[in-house]
N, C-alpha and C positions, 0 to 999 in steps of 0.2 A: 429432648435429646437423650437420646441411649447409649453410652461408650461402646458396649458388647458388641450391636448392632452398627455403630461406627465402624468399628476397628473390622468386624465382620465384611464389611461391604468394601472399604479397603482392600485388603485380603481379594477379593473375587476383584474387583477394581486392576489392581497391581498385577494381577497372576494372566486375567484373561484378557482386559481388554486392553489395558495397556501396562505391557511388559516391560516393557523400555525404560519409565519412568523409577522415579525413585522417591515422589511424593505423590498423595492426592489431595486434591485442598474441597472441604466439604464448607459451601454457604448457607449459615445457620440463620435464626434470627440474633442468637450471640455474639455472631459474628464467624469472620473464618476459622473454620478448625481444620488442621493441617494432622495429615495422617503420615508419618516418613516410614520405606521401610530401610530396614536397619539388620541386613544379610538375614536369617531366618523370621525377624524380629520385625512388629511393626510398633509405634511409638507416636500418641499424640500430648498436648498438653491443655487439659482441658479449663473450659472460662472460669476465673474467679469471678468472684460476685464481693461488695459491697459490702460490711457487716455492721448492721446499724443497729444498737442497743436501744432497746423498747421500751416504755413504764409497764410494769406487772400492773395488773387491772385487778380488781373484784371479777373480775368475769371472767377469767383465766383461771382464777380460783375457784371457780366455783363449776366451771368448763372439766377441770383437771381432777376436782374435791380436795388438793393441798395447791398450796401456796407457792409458783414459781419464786425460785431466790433471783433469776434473771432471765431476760426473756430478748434476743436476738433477734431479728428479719434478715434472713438474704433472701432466698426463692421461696421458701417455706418460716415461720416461724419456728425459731428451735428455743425451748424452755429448758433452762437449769434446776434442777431440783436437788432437795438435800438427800442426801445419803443414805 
């Protein structure tokens, strides 16, 4: 999913094919994501995710060359590191 490309296609959505409207609702695999527009302004809210804390590995460490201090899952892995 792309916001830019969302919000984009909204926009041509809203403007040309249907005028009239004052939302468009895009079915993801995330689920629905609702595009509003909002007088010049368009306006979505995009899916949260889960955040599930990880055990740091040797392998992470050694992936990385230092030592995550914590290590996350939502859609991607995201690695804490020191300073």
């Amino acid at each position: 999913m792309c916001g830019h490309a969302t919000l984009a296609s909204s926009f041509v959505i809203l403007n040309y094919y249907e005028p009239d409207s004052r939302a468009v609702t895009f079915h993801t695999l995330s689920g629905d994501l609702v595009v509003e527009r909002k007088g010049n302004l368009y306006e979505t809210n995009f899916p949260t995710y889960e955040l599930k804390e990880m055990p740091v590995t040797d392998a992470m460490e050694v992936a990385f060359g230092i030592r995550p201090l914590k290590a996350v899952l939502e859609i991607d892995l995201v690695c804490v590191f020191e300073n």
